[in-house]
N, CA, C and O atoms as a GROMACS GRO file, in nm:
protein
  240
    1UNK      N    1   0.084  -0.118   0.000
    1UNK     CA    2   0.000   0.000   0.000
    1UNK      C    3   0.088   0.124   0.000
    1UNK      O    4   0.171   0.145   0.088
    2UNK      N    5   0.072   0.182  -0.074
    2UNK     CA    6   0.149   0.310  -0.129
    2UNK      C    7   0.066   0.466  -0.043
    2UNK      O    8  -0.056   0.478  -0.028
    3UNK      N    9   0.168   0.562   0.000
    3UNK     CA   10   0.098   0.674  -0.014
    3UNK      C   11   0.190   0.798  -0.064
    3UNK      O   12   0.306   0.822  -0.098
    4UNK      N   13   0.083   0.854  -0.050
    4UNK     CA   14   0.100   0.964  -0.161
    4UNK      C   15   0.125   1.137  -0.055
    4UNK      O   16   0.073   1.117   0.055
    5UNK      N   17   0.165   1.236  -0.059
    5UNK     CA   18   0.130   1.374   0.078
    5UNK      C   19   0.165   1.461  -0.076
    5UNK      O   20   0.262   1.434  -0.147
    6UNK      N   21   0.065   1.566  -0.104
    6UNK     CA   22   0.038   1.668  -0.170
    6UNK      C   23   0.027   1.758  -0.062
    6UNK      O   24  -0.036   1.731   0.040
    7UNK      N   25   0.102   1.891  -0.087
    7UNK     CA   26   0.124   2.003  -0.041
    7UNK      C   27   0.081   2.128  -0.103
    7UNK      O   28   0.178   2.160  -0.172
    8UNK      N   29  -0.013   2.222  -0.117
    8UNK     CA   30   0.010   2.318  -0.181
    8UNK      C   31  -0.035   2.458  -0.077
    8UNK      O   32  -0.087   2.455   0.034
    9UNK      N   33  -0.001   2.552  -0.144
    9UNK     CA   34  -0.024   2.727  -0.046
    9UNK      C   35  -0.099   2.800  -0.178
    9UNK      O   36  -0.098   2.784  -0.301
   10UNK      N   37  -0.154   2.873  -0.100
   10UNK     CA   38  -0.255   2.935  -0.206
   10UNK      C   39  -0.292   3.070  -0.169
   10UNK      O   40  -0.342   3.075  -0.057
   11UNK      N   41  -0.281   3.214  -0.245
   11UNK     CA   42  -0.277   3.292  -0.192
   11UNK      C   43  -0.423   3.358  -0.066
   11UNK      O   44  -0.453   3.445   0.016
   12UNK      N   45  -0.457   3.268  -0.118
   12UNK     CA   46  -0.658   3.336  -0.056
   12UNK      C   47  -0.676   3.235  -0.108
   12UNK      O   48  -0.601   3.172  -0.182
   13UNK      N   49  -0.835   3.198  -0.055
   13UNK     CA   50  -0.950   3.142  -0.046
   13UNK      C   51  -1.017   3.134  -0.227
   13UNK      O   52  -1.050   3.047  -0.308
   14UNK      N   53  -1.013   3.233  -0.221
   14UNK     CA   54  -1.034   3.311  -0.387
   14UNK      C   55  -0.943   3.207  -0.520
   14UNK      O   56  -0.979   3.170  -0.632
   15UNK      N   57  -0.841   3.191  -0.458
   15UNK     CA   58  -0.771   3.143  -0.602
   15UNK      C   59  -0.754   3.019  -0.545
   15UNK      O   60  -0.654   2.970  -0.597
   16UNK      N   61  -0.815   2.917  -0.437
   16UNK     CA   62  -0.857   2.782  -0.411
   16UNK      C   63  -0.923   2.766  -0.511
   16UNK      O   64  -0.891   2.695  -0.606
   17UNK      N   65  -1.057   2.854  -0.496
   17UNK     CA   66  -1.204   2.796  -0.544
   17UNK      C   67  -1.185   2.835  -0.648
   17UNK      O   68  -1.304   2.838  -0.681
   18UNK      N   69  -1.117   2.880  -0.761
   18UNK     CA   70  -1.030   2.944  -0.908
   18UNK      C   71  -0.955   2.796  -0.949
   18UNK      O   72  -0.954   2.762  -1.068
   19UNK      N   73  -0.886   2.699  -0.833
   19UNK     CA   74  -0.822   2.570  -0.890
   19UNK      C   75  -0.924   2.487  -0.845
   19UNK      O   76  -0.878   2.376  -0.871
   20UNK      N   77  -1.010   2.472  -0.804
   20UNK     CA   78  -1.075   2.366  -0.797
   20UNK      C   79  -1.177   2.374  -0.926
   20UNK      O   80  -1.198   2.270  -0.988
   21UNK      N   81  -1.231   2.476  -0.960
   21UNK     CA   82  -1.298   2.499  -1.108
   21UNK      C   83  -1.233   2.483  -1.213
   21UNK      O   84  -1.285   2.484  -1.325
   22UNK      N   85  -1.108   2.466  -1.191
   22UNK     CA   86  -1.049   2.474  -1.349
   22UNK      C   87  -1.033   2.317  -1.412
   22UNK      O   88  -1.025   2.202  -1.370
   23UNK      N   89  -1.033   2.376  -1.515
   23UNK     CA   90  -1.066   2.205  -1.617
   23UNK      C   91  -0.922   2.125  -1.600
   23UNK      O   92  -0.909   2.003  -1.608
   24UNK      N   93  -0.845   2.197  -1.581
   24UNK     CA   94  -0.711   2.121  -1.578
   24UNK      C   95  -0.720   2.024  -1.400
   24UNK      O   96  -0.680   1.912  -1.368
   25UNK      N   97  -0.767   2.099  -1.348
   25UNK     CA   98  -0.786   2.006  -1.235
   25UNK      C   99  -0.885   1.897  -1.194
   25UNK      O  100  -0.867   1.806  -1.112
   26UNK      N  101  -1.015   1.932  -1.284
   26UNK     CA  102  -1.157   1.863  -1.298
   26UNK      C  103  -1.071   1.731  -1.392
   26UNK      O  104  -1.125   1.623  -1.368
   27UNK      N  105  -0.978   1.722  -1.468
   27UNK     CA  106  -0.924   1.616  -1.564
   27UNK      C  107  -0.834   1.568  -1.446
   27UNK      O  108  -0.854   1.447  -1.432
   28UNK      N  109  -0.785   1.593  -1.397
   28UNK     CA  110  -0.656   1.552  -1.275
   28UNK      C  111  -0.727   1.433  -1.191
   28UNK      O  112  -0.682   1.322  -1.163
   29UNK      N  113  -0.912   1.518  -1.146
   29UNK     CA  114  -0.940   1.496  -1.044
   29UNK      C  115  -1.018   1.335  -1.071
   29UNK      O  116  -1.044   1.244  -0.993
   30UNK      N  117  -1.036   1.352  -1.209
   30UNK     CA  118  -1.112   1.182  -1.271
   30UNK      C  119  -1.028   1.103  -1.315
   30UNK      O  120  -1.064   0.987  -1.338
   31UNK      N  121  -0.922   1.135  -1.335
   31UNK     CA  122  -0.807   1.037  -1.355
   31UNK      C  123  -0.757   0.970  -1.239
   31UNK      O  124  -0.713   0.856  -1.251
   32UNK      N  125  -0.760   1.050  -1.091
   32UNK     CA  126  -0.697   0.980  -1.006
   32UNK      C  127  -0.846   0.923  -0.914
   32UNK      O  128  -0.844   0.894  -0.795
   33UNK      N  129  -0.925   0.919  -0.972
   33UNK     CA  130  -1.044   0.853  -0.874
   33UNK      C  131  -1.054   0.752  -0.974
   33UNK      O  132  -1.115   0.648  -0.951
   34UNK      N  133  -0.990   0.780  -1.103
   34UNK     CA  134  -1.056   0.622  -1.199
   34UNK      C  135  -0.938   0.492  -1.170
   34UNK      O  136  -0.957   0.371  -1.155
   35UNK      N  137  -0.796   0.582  -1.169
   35UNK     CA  138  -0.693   0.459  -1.179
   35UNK      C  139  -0.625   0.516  -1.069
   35UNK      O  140  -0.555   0.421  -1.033
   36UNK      N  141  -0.601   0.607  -0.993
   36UNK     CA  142  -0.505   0.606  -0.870
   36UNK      C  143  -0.556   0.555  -0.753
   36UNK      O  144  -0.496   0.457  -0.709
   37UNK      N  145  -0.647   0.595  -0.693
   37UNK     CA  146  -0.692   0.651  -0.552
   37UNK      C  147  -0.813   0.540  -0.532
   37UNK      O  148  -0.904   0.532  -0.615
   38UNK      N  149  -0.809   0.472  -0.438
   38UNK     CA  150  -0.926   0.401  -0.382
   38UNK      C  151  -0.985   0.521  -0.279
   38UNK      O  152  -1.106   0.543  -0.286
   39UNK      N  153  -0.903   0.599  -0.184
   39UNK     CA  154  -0.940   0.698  -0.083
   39UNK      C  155  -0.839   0.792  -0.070
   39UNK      O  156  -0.717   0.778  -0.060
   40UNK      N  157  -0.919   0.901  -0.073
   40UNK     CA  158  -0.846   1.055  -0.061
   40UNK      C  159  -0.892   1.119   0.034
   40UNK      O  160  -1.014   1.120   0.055
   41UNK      N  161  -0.798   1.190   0.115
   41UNK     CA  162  -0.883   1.310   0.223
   41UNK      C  163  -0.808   1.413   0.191
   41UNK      O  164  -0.688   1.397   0.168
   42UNK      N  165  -0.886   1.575   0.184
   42UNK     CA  166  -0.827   1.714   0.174
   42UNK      C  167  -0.871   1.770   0.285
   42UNK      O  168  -0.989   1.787   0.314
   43UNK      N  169  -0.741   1.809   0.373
   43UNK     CA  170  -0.748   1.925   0.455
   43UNK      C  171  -0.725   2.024   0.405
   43UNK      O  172  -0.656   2.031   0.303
   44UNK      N  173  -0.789   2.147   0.478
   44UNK     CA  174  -0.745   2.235   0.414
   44UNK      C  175  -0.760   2.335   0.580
   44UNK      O  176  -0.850   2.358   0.661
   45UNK      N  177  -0.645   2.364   0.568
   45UNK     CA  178  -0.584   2.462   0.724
   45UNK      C  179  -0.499   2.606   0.694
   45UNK      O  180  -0.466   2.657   0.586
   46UNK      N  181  -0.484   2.634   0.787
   46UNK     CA  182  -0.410   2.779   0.802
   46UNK      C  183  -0.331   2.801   0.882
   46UNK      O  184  -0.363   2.808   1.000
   47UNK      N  185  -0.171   2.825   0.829
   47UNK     CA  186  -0.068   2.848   0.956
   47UNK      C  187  -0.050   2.964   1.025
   47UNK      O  188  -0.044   3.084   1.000
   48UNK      N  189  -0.039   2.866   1.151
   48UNK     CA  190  -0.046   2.981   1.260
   48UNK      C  191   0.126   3.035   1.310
   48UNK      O  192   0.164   3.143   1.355
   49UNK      N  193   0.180   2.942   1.288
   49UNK     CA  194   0.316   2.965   1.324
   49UNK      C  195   0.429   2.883   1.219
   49UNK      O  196   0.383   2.778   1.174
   50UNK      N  197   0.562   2.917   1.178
   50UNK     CA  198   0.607   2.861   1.094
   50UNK      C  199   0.765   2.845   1.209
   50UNK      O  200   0.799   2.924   1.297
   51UNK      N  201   0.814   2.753   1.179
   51UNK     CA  202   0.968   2.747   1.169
   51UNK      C  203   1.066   2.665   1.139
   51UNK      O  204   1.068   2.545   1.165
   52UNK      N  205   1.207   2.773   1.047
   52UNK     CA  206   1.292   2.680   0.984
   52UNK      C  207   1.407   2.673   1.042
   52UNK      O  208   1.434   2.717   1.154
   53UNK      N  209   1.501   2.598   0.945
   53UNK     CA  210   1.585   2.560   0.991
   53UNK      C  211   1.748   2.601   0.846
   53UNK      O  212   1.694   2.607   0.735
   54UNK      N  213   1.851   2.617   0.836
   54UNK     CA  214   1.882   2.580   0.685
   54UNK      C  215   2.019   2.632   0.739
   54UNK      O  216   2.048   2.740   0.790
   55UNK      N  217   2.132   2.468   0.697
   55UNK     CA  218   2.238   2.507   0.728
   55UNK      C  219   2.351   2.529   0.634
   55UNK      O  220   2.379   2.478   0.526
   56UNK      N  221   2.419   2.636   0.722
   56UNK     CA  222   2.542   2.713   0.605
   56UNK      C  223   2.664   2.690   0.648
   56UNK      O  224   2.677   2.578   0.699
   57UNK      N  225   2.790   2.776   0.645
   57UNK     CA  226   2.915   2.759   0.624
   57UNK      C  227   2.884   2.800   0.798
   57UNK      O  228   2.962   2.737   0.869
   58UNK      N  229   2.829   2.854   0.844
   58UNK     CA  230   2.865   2.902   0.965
   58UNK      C  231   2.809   2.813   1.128
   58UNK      O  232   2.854   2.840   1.239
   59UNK      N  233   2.732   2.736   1.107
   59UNK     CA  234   2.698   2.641   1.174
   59UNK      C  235   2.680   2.476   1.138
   59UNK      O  236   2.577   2.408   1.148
   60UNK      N  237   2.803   2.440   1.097
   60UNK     CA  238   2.800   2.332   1.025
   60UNK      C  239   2.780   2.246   1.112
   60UNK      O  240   2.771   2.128   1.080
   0.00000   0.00000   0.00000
């Protein structure tokens, strides 16, 4: 059993509901319910706090 973690950021709410209408995704979205996906779940959340990490010459 295989899985799969899709990630995406989106500027607003507005250009969600802009990719979920679009035909390029409506074709995405019947291809992977015909031959990928037995079960899919979408969250969809909002960060409250972020933090990184990224190492350089100076803390090796």
């Amino acid at each position: 059993e295989g899985k799969m973690l899709s990630l995406s950021w989106w500027e607003n709410e507005y250009a969600v509901l802009q990719w979920k209408n679009h035909v390029l995704h409506a074709k995405a979205q019947q291809e992977g319910r015909e031959s990928i996906f037995d079960f899919y779940k979408i969250s969809i959340a909002h960060i409250t706090r972020e933090y990184s990490f990224k190492k350089d010459k100076d803390n090796v």
